[in-house]
py3Dmol code that shows the C-alpha trace and the ligand (Angstrom):
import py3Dmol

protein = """\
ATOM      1  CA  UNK A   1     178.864 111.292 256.557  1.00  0.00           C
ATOM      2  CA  UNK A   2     182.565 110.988 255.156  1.00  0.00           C
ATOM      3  CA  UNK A   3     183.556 111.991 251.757  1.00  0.00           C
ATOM      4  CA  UNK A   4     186.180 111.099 250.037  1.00  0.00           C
ATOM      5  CA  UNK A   5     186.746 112.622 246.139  1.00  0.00           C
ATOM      6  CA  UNK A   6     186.425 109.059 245.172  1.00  0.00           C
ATOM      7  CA  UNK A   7     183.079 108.859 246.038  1.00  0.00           C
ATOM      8  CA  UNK A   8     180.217 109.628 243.575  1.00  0.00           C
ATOM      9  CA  UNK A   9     179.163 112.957 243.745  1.00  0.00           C
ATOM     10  CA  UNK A  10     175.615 112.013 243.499  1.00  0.00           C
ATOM     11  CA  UNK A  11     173.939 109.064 245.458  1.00  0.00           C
ATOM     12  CA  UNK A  12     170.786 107.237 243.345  1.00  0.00           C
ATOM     13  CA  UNK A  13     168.824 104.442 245.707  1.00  0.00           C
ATOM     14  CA  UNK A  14     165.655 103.196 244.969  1.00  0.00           C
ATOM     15  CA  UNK A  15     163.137 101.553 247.732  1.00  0.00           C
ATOM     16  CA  UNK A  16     160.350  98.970 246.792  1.00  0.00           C
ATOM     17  CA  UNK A  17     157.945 101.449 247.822  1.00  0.00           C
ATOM     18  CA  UNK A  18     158.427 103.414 244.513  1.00  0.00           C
ATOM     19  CA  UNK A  19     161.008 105.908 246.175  1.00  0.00           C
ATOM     20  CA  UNK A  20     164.257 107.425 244.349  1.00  0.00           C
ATOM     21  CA  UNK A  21     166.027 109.252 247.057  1.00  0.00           C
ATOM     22  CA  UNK A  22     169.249 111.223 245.414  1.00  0.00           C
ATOM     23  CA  UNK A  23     171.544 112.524 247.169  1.00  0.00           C
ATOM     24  CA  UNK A  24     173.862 115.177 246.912  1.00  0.00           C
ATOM     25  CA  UNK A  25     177.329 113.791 247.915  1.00  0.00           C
ATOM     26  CA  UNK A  26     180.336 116.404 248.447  1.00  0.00           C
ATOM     27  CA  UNK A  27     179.758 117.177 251.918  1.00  0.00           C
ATOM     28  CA  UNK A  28     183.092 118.582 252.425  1.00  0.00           C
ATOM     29  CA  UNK A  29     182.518 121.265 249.682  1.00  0.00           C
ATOM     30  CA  UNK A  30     178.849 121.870 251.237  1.00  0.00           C
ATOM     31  CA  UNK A  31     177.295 119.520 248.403  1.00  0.00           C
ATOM     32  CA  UNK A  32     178.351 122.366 245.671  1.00  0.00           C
ATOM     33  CA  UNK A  33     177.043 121.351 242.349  1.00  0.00           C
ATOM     34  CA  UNK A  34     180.100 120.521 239.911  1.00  0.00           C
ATOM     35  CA  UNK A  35     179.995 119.385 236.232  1.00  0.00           C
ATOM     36  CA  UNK A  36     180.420 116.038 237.819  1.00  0.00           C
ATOM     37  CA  UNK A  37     177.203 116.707 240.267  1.00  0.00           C
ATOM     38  CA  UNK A  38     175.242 117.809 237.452  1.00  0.00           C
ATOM     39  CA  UNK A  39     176.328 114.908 234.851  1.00  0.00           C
ATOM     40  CA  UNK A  40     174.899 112.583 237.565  1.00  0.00           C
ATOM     41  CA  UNK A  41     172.016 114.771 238.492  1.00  0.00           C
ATOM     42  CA  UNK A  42     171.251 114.533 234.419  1.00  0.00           C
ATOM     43  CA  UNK A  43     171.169 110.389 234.226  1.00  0.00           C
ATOM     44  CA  UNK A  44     169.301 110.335 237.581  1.00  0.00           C
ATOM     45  CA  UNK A  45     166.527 112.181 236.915  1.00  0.00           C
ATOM     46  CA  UNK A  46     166.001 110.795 233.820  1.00  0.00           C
ATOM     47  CA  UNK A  47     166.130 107.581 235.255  1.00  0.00           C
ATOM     48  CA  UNK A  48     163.355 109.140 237.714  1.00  0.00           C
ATOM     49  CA  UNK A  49     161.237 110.403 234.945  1.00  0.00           C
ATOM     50  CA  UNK A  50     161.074 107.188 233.171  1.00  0.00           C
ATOM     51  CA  UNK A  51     161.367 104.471 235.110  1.00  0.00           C
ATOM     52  CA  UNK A  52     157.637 103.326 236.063  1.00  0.00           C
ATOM     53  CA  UNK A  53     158.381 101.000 239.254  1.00  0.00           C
ATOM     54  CA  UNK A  54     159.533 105.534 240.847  1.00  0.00           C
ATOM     55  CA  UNK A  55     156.617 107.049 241.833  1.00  0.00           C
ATOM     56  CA  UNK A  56     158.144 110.462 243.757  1.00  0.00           C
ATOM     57  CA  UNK A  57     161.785 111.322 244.397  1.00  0.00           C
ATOM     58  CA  UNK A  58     163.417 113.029 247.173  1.00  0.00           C
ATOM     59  CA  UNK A  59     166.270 115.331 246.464  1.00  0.00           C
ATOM     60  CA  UNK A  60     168.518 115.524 249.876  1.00  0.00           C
ATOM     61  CA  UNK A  61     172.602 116.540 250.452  1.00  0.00           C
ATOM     62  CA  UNK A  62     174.273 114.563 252.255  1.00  0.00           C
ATOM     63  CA  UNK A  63     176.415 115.023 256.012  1.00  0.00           C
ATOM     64  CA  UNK A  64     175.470 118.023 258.478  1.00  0.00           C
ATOM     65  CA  UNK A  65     176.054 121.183 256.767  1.00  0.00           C
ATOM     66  CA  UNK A  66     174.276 121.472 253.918  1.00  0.00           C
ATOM     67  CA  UNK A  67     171.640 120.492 251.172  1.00  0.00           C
ATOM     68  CA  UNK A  68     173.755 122.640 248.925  1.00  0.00           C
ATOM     69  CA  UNK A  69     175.864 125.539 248.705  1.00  0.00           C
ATOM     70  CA  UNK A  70     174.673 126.249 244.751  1.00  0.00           C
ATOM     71  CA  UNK A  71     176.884 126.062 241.586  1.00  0.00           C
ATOM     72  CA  UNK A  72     180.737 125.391 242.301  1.00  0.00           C
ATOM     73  CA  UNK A  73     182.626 128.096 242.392  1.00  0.00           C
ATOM     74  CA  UNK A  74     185.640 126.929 241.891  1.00  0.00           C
ATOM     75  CA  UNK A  75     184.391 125.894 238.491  1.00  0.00           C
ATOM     76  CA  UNK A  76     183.418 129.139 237.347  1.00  0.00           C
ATOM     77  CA  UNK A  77     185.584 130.258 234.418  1.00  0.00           C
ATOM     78  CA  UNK A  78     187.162 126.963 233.662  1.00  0.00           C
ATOM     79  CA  UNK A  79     185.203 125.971 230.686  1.00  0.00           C
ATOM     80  CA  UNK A  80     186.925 125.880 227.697  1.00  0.00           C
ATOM     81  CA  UNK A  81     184.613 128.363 226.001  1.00  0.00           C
ATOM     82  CA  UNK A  82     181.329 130.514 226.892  1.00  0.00           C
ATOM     83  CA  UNK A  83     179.787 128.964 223.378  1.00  0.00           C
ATOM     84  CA  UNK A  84     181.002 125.133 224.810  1.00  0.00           C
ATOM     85  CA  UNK A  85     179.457 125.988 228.098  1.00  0.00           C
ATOM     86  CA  UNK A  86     176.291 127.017 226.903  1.00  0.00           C
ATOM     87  CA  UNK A  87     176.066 124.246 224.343  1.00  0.00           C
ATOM     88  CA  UNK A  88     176.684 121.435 227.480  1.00  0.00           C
ATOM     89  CA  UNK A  89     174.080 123.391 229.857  1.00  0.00           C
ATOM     90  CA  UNK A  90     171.398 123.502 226.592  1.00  0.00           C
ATOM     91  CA  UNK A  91     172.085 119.721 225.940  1.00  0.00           C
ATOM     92  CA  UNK A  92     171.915 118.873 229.239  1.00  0.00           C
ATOM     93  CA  UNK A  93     169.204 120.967 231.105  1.00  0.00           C
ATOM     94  CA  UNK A  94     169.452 119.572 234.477  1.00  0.00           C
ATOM     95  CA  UNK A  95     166.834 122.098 235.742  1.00  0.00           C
ATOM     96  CA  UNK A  96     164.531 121.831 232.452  1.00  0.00           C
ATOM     97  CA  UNK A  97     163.955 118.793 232.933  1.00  0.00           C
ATOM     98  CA  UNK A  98     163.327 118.358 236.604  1.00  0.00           C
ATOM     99  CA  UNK A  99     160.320 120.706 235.424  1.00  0.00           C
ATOM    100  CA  UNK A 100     159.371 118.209 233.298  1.00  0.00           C
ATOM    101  CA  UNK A 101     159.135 115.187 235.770  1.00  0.00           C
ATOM    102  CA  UNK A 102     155.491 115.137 236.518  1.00  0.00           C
ATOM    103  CA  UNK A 103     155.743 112.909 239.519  1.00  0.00           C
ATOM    104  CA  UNK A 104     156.579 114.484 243.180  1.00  0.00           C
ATOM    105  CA  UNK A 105     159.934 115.952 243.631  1.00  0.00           C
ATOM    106  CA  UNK A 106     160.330 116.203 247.526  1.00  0.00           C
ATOM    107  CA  UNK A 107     163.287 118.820 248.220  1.00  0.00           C
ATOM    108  CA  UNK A 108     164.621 117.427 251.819  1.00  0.00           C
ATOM    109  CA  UNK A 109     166.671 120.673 252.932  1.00  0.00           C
ATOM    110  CA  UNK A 110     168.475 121.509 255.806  1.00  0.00           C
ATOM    111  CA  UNK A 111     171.953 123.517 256.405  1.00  0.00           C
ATOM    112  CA  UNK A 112     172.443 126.088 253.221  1.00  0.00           C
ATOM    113  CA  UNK A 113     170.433 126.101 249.965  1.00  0.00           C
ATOM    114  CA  UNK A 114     171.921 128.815 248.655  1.00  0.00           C
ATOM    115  CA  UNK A 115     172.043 129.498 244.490  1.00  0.00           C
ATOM    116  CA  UNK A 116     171.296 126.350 242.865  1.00  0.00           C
ATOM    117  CA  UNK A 117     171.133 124.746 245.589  1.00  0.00           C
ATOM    118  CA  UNK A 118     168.179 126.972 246.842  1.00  0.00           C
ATOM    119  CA  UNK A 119     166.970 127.081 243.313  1.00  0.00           C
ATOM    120  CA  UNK A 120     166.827 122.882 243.270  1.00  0.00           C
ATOM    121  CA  UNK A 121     164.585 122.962 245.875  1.00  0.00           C
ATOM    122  CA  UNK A 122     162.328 125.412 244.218  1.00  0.00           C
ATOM    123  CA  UNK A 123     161.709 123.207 241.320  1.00  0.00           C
ATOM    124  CA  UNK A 124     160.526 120.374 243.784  1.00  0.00           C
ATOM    125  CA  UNK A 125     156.591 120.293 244.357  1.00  0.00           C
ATOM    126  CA  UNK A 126     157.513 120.184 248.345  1.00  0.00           C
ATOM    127  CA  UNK A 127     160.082 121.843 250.690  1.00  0.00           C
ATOM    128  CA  UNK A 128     160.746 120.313 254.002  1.00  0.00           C
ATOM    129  CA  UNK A 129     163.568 121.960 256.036  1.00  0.00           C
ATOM    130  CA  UNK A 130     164.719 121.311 259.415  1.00  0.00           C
ATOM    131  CA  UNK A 131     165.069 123.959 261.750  1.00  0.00           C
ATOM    132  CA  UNK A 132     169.080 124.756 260.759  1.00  0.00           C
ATOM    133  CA  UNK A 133     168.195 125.300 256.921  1.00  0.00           C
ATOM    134  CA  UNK A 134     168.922 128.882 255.396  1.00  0.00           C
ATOM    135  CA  UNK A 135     168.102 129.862 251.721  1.00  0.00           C
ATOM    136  CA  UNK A 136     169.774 132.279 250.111  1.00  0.00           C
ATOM    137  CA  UNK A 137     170.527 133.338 245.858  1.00  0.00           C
ATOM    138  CA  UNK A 138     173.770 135.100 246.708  1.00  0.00           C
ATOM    139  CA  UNK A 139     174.357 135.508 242.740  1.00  0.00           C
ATOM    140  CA  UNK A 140     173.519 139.012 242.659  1.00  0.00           C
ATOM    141  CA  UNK A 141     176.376 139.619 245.141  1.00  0.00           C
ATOM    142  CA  UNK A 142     178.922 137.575 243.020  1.00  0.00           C
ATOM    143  CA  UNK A 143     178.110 139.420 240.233  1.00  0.00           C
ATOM    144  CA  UNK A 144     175.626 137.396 238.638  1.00  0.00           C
ATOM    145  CA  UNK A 145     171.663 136.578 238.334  1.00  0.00           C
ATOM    146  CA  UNK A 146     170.345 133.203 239.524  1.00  0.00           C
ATOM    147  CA  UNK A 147     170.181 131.153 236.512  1.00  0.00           C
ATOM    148  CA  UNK A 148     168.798 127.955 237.420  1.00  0.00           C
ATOM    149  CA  UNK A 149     165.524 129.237 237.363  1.00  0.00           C
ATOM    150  CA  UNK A 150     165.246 131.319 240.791  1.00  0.00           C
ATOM    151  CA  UNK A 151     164.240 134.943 239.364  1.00  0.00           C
ATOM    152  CA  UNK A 152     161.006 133.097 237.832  1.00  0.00           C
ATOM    153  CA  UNK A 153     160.614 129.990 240.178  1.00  0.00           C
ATOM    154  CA  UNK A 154     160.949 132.325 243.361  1.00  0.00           C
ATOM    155  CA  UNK A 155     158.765 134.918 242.756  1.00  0.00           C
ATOM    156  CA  UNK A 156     156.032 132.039 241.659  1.00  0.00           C
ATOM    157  CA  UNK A 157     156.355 130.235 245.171  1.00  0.00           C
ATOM    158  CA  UNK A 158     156.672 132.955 247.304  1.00  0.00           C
ATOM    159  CA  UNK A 159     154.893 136.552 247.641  1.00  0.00           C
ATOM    160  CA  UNK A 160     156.798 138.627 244.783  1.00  0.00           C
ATOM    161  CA  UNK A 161     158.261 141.507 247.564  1.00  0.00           C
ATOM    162  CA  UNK A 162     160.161 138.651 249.746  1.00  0.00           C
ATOM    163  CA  UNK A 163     161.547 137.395 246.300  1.00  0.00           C
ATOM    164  CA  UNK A 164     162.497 140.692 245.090  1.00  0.00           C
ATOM    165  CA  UNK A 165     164.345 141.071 248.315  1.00  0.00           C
ATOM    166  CA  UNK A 166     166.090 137.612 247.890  1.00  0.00           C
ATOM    167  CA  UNK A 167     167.086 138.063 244.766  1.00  0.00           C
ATOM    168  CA  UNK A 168     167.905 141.679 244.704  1.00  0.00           C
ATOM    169  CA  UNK A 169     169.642 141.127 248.339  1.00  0.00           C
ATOM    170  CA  UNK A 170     170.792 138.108 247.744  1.00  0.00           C
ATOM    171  CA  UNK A 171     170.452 138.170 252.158  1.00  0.00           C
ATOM    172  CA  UNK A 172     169.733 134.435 253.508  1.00  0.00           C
ATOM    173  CA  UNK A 173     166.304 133.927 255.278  1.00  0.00           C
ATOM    174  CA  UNK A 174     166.039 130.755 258.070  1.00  0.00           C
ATOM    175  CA  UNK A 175     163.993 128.314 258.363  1.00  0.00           C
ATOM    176  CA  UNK A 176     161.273 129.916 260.270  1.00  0.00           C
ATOM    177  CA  UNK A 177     160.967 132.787 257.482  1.00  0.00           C
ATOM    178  CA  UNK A 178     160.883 130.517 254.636  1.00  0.00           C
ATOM    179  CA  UNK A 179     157.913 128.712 256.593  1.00  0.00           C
ATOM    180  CA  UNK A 180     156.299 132.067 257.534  1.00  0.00           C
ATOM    181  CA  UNK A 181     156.718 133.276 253.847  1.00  0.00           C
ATOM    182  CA  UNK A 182     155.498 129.381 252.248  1.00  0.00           C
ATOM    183  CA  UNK A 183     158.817 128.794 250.741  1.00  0.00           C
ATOM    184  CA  UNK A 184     158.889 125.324 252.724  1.00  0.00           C
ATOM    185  CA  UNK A 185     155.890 123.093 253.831  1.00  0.00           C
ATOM    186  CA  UNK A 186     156.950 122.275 257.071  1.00  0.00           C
ATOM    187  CA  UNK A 187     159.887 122.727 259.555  1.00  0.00           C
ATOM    188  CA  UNK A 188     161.190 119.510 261.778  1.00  0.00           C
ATOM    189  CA  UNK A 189     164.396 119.094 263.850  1.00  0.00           C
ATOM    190  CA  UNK A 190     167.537 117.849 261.954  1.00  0.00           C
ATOM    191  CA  UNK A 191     167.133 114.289 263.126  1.00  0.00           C
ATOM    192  CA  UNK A 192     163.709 113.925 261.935  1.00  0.00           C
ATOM    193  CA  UNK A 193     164.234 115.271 258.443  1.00  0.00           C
ATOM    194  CA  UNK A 194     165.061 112.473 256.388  1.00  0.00           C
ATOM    195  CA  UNK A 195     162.023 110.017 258.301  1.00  0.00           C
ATOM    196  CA  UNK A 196     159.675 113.099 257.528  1.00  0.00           C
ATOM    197  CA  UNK A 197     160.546 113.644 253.642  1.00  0.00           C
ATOM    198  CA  UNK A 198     160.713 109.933 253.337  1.00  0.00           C
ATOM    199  CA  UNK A 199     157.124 109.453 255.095  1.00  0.00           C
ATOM    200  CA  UNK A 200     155.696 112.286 252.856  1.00  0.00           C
ATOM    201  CA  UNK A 201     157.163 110.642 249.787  1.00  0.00           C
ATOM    202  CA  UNK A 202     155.879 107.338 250.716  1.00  0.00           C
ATOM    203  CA  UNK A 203     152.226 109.223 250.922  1.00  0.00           C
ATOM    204  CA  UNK A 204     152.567 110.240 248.007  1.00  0.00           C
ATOM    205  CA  UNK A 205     153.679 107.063 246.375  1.00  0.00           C
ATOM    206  CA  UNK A 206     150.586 105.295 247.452  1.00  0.00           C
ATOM    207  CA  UNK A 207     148.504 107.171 245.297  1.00  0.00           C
ATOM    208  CA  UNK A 208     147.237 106.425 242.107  1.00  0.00           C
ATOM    209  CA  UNK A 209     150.397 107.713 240.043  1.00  0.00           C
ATOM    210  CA  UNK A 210     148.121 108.739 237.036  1.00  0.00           C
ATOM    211  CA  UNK A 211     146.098 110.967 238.562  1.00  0.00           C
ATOM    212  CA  UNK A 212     148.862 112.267 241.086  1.00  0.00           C
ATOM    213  CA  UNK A 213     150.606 113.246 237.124  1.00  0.00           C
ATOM    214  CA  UNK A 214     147.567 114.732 236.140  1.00  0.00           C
ATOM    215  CA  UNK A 215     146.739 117.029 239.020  1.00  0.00           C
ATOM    216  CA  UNK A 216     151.131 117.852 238.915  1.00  0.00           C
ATOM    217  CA  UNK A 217     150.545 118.622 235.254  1.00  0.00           C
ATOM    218  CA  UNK A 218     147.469 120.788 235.805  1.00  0.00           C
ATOM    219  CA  UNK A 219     149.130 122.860 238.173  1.00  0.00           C
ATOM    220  CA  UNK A 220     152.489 123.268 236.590  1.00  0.00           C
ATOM    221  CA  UNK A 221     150.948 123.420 232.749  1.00  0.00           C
ATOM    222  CA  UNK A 222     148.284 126.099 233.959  1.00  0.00           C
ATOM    223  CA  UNK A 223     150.210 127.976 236.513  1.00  0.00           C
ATOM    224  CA  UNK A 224     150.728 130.833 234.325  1.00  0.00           C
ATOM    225  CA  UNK A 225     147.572 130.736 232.245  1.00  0.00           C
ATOM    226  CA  UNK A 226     144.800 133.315 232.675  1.00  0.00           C
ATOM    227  CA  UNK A 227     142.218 131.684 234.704  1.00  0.00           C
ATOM    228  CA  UNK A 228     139.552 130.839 231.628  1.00  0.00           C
ATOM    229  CA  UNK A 229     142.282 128.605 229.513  1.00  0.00           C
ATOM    230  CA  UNK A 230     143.425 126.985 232.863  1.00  0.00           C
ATOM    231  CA  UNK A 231     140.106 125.961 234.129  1.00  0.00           C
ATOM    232  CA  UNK A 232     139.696 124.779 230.175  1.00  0.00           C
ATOM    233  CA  UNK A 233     143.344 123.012 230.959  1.00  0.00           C
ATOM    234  CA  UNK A 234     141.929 121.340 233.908  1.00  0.00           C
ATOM    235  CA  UNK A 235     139.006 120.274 231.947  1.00  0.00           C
ATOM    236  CA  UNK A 236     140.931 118.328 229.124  1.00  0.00           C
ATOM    237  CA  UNK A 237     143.456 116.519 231.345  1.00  0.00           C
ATOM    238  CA  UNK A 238     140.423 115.954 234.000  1.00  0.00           C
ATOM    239  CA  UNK A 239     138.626 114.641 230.575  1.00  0.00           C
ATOM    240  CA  UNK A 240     142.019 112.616 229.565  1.00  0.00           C
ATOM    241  CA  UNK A 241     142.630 111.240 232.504  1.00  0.00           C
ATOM    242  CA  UNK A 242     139.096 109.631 232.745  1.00  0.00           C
ATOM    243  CA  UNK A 243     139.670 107.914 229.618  1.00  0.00           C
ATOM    244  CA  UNK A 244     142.952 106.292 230.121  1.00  0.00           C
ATOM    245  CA  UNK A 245     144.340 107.949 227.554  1.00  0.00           C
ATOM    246  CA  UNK A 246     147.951 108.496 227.910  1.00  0.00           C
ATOM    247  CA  UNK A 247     149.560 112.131 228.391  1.00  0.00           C
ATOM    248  CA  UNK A 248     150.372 114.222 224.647  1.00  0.00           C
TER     249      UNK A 248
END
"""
ligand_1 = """\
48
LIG
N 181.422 125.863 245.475
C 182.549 125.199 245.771
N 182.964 124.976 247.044
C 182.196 125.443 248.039
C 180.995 126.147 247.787
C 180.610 126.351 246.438
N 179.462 126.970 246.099
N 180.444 126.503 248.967
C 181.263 126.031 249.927
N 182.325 125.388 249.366
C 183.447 124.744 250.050
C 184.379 125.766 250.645
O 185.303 126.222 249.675
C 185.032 124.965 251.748
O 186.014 124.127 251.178
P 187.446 123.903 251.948
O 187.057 123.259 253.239
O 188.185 123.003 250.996
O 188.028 125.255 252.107
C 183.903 124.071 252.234
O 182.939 124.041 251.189
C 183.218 124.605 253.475
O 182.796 125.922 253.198
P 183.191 127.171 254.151
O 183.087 128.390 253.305
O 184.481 126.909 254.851
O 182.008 127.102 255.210
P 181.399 128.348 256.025
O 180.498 127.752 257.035
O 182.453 129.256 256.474
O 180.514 129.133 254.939
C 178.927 129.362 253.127
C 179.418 128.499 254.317
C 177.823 128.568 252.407
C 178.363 130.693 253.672
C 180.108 129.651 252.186
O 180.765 128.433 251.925
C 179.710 130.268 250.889
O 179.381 131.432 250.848
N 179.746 129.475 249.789
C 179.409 129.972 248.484
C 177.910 129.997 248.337
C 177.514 130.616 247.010
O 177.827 131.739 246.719
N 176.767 129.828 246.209
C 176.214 130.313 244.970
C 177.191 130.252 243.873
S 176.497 131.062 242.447
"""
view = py3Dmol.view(width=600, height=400)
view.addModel(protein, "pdb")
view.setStyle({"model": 0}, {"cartoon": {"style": "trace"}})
view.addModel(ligand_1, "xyz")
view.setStyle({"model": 1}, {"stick": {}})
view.zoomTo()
view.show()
């Protein structure tokens, strides 16, 4: 695909299955995340979180090379202030609230996921890569940490001494590691990968969406409670959902 600056960074498209399919769209700058990216990435997801006709979302980058090369560099520094920066990051936590969606999130990688880009895909409930993708959190090497969540999303998706190495490395693993190590569900060819994240979204989005929330929110909610207070979790939203009540 083409790209043009004139062209929205972000791509929103909603099928009458119950679909949202976003798309990152600066392919010529390897779908980098800008303030413009993430402004868009902010209305979208909302608009995925709340609008009842969506049912799961799949996250994808558009053209050949990449889902996304992480945060954009070239932005780094340029904010007026470090206060103003944090201030528009806390009022508009693009990754805190793609935590908060509890309907699938299908991450559709292929090319680089590295930094946010990587760290996207980790918030999503499912990885599917094609065979080209390579995830790496180069931050360390920049002089930073990951800070869209990868030093605590990482280490909870993946056995903690390959994440220690990824983030402490900051080395990029292909697509056949992050499959060997569970960092992606499954690995097709490039041509396949938007029909395969598209046909595992649309399995998904023939479920019944309550309980597909309820069984998301049991898992995210109780991931890191001791088991006792998560089986009690389980047993309240199990209890909850039975009841048609709505979620607290
Ligand atoms: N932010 C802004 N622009 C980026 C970018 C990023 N994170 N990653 C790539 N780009 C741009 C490049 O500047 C280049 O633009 P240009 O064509 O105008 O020069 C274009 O995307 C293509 O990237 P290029 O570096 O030429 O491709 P490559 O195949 O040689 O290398 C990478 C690909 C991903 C290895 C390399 O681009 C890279 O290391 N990017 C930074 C990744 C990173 O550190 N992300 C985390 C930031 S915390």
């Amino acid at each position: 695909m083409v790209s043009t600056s004139s062209e929205p960074p972000l791509l929103y498209e909603k099928t009458a299955g119950g679909i949202a399919r976003l798309t990152l769209n600066r392919p010529d700058a390897l779908n980098a995340i800008n303030m413009a990216a993430r402004d868009e990435l902010w209305t979208a997801l909302l608009a995925v979180r709340d609008d009842p006709d969506v049912r799961v979302a799949v996250i994808r980058g558009a053209g050949d090379r990449a889902f996304s090369a992480g945060a954009d560099i070239t932005e780094f520094g340029t904010a007026p202030s470090f206060v103003e920066s944090r201030r528009a990051r806390q009022d508009r936590d693009v990754w805190g609230l793609m935590l908060s969606i509890m309907k699938p999130l299908v991450a559709a990688v292929h090319g680089y996921a590295f930094g946010a880009g990587c760290e996207m895909s980790l918030l999503c409930d499912l990885r599917i890569a094609s065979e080209d993708a390579r995830f790496a959190l180069p931050e360390v090497t920049l002089g930073y940490i990951p800070s869209a969540g990868g030093t605590q999303t990482l280490p909870r998706a993946i056995p903690p001494g390959g994440a220690r190495e990824m983030v402490l490395s900051g080395e990029p693993i292909d697509a056949a590691r992050a499959l060997a190590i569970g960092l992606v569900n499954r690995v097709v060819p490039f041509e396949r990968l938007d029909a395969e994240a598209m046909d595992v979204a649309a399995k998904l989005a023939a479920l019944p969406p309550a309980a597909v929330a309820a069984a998301k929110e049991a898992m995210v909610r109780g991931a890191d409670l001791p088991l006792e207070q998560g089986l009690r979790l389980e047993a309240m939203i199990a209890a909850r959902l039975s009841s048609g009540a709505p979620p607290a």
